[in-house]
N, C-alpha and C positions, 0 to 999 in steps of 0.2 A: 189165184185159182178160185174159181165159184164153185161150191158146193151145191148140188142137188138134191141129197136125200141124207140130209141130217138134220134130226129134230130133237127139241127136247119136250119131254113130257108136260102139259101145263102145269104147275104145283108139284113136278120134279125135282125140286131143288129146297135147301133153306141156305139161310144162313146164321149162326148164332150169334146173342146181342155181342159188341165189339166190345171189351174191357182196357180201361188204359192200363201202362204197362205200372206196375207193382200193384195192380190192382189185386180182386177174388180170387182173379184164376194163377196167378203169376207162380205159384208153386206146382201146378199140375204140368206134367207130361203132355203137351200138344198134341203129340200124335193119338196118343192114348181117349185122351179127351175127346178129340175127335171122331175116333172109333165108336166110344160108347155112344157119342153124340148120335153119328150113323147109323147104328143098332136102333136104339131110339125111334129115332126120326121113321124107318123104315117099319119098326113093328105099327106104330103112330098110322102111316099109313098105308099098311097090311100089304105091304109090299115084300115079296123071299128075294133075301140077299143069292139067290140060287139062281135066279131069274138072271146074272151077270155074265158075260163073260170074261170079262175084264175088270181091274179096278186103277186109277191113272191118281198118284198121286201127288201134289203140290207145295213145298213148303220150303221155308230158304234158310233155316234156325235150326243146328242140328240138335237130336234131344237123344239120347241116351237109347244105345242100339236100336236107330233110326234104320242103322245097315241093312236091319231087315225087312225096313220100309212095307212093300206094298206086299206080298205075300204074309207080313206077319198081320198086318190090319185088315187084309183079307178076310183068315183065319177068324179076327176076332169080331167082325161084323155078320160071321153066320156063313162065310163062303172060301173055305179050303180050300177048293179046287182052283182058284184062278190065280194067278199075279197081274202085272202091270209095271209101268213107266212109272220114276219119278220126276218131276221138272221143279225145277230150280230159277228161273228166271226174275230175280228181285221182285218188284212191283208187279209184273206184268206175269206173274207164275201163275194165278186164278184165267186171265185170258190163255196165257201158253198150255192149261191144262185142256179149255175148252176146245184151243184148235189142234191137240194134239189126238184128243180122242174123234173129234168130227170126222180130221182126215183119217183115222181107220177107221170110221165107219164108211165115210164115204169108197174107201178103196174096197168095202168088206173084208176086210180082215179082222173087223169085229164085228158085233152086233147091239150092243147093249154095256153100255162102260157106266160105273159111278166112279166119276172126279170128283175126288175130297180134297180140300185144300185148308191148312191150319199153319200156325204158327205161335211162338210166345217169344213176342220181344223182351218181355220181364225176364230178369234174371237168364240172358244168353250167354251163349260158351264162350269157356274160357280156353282157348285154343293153345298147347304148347307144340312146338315141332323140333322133333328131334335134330343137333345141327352139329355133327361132328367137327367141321371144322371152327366150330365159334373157337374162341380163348377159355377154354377149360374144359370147353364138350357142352358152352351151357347153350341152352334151346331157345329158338326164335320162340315169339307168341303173340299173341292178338287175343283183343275180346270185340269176337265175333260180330255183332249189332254194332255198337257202339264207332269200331276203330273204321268201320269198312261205311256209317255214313258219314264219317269227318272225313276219308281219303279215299278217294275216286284213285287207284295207281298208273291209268292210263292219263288222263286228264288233271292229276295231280292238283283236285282242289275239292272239298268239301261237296254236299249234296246244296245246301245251304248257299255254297257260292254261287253254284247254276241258276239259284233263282236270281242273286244279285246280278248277275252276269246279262242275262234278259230281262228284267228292269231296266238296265241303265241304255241297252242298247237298242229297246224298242219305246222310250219312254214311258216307262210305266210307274207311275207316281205313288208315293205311300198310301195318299188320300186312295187313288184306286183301287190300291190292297185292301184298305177298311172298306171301303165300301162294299168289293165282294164277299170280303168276310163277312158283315153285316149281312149281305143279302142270303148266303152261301145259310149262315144259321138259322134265319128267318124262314127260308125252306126246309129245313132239317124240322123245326118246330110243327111244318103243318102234317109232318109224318107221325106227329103225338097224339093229333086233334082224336076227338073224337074216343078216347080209350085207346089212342097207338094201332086204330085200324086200321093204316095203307104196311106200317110194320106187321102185323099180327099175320097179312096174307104171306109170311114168308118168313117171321123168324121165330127157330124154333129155340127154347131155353136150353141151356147147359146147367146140369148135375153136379152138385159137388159136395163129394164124401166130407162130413164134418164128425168124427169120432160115430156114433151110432144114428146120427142125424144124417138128412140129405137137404144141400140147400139149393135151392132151383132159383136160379139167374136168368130172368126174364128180359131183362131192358139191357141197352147199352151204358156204361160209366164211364164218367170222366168227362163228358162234355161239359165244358165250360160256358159260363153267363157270357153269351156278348153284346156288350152296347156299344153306338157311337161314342160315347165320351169314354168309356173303359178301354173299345183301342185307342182311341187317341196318348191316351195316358202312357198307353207302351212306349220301351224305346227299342230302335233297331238291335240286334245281336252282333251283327258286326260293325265296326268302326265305321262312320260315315258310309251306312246300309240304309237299306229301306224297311227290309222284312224286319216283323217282329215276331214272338209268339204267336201275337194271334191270325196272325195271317197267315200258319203254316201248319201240320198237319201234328200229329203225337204218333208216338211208336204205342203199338196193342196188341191185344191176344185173343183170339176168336177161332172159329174154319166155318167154312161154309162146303155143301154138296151140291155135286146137279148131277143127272141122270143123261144121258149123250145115247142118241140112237136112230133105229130108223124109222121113217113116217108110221107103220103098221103099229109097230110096239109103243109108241110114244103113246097113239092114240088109247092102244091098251090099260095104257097108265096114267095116261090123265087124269088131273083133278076134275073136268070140265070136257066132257069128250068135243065141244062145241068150238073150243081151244085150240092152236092150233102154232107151234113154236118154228119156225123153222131158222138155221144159221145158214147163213147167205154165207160168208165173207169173214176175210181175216186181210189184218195189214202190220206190217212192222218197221221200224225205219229207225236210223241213227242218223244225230246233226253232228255240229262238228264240237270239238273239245268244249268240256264246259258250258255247255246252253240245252242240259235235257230240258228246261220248263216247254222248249218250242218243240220236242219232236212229237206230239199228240196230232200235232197238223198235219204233214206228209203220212202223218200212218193213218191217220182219217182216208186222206185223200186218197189213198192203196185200198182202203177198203172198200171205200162208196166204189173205185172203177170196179171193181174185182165183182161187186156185187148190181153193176148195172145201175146204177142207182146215183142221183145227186143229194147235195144237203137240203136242196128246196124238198126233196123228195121224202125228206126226216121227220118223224113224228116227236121223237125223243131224241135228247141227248143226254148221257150221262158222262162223266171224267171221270179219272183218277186226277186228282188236284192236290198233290201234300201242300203247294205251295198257290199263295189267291193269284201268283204273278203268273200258273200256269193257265188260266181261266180266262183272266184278263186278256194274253196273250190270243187264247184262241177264240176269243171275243171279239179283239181289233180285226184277227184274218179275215173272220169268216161274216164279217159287216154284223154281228149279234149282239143283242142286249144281255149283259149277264143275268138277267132274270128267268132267258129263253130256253137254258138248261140246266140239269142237276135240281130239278124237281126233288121234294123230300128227304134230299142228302146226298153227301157226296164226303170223302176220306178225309176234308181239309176241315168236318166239322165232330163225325164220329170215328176220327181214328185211323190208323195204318198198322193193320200185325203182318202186313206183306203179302204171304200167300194167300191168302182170302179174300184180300180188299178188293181188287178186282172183278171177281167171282159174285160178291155181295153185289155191287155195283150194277153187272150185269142184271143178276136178279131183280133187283130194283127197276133197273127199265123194263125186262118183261111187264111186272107187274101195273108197270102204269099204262104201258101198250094197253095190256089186257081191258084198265079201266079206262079206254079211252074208245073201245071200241075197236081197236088192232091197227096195224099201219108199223111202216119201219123205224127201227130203233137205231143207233150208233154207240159205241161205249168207244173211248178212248183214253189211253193216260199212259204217262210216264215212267219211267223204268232208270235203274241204275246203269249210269254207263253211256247216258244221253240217248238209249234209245226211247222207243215206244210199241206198243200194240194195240189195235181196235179189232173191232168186229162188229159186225151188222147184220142184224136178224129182224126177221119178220113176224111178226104176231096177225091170224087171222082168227 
């Protein structure tokens, strides 16, 4: 389905810097976090949470009566009166949140949505469930993050294995793992340049209560040094594998917001009335058992038709890439240099907290549209469960 009349505000969105997981934030309430984050951000830019009528939330890590999800963060961002959706969709919850709110706007049944989307892989639940019939009464359990990326239950293999799985079957060699990592970080770096000014257009710092102090978390953590000789140094994770650490993403804690509406109000609220966001296009797709690294491909392909549009026709691309074999991959499809996309970062170098990364991701292409003069965008990336989602927007 193409979308005609959903936009988002230019400088309607942030996202906060990305923390690896036992990092600053790893104690704080995600959702919470979030909130204030929102509050925040919205007084920042003299924006009334009143101005809503909706709020669409996104996260996949539950935190301690989440239940009352979108009406309670409602409430605490300045706007009682409305609720909203929550979505859930692994990786791809930051895009599912986009195209959920587009399509009510597109159908009107809304007007004006904030998608917040947060997570904290640090210190995830420990899940028991009640199981009468076990031997004693005693309870199934899982911890939450951890057990559910080692075991895919439909596909019955790790997240980890899907990458080896599409390495071995499209030939995709260690060397081409490092090298994307190498290149993948080398673009991360040029988003530092300059005082962190292609960052600065779009992320705003997260707050955090220290006894009678407040400590403001400006930049991303956890990124690690990468050279040629320090991946080489790695060795694979699994038994006669290819992937190593550094070729593959970190679990993290963040959220990010965007602002979903229509052309009028957008313009209202722009950073830049000259600006001009609009979302084309959404795509989703599942491959088969075991090989999510390739579904960013066919969900591409769903979205450039859906939005009229080819890759020659692409100004940006951005991914979601946990893993370098995902990049690689859609490097060999689509005849591209892996230089040719993922411009100033991408998840496989600043992190993965889930709900967010997506969303970040997005943002980021806006922003380089913007500094390029406008033209179309593509975001695509992978999802638990072998699927995928993208989307395609247009910046004028």
């Amino acid at each position: 389905m193409a979308l005609k009349n959903v936009y988002i505000p230019y400088g309607g969105y942030w996202s906060s810097p990305f923390i690896k997981w036992q990092g600053s934030i790893s104690h704080m309430h995600s959702g919470l976090l979030a909130a204030d984050t929102a509050k925040r951000w919205l007084a920042a830019r003299a924006i009334s949470a009143e101005g809503f009528d909706s709020i669409a939330l996104g996260w996949t890590v539950p935190q301690k009566q989440i239940f009352y999800g979108a009406p309670w963060v409602a409430g605490l961002i300045g706007a009682p009166g409305i609720s909203g959706p929550m979505y859930a969709q692994a990786c791809a919850t930051g895009a599912r949140v986009l195209a959920g709110s587009a399509h009510e706007v597109e159908t009107g049944f809304k007007e004006c949505i904030l998608g917040l989307t947060f997570d904290r892989c640090s210190n995830g639940a420990h899940v028991v469930y009640p199981n009468p019939n076990a031997p004693g009464a005693t309870v199934d359990a899982e911890n939450w993050v951890w057990d559910n990326f080692g075991h895919d239950p439909f596909a019955r293999n790790s997240m980890l294995q899907t990458a080896e799985n599409v390495a071995k079957e499209a030939g995709i060699s260690r060397e081409q793992q490092d090298e994307c990592a190498l290149i993948r970080n080398g673009q991360y770096q040029n988003a530092l340049a300059n005082d962190r000014a292609f960052q600065k257009r779009y992320m705003f710092p997260l707050e955090i209560a220290a006894g009678k102090q407040v400590k403001v978390v400006e930049t991303d953590e956890g990124v690690f040094p990468t050279t040629k000789e320090g991946l080489a140094k790695l060795k694979p994770v699994l038994p006669d594998g290819s992937v190593t650490f550094g070729a593959q993403t970190y679990p993290a804690d963040g959220n990010a917001g965007v602002i979903v509406t229509t052309k009028a109000k957008a313009a209202e609220l722009s950073r830049d009335k000259n600006i001009t966001v609009q979302v084309l296009s959404f795509g989703q797709c599942r491959v088969k058992k075991g090989f999510m690294p390739m579904a960013p491909v066919p969900a591409a392909q769903q979205a450039l038709k859906a939005a009229g549009v080819e890759l020659k026709d692409i100004k940006v691309i951005k991914t979601h890439n946990p893993f370098a074999v995902n990049d690689v991959y859609f490097a060999k499809q689509n005849g591209l240099k892996l230089e040719a996309f993922n411009n100033y970062g991408s998840p496989l170098v600043f992190g993965h907290p889930q709900g967010p990364t997506g969303l970040r991701v997005i943002i980021e292409m806006i922003e380089e549209l913007a500094m390029q003069g406008g033209g179309h965008g593509l975001f695509t990336g992978c999802a638990a469960g072998d699927s995928a989602m993208s989307c395609v927007v247009k910046v004028g």
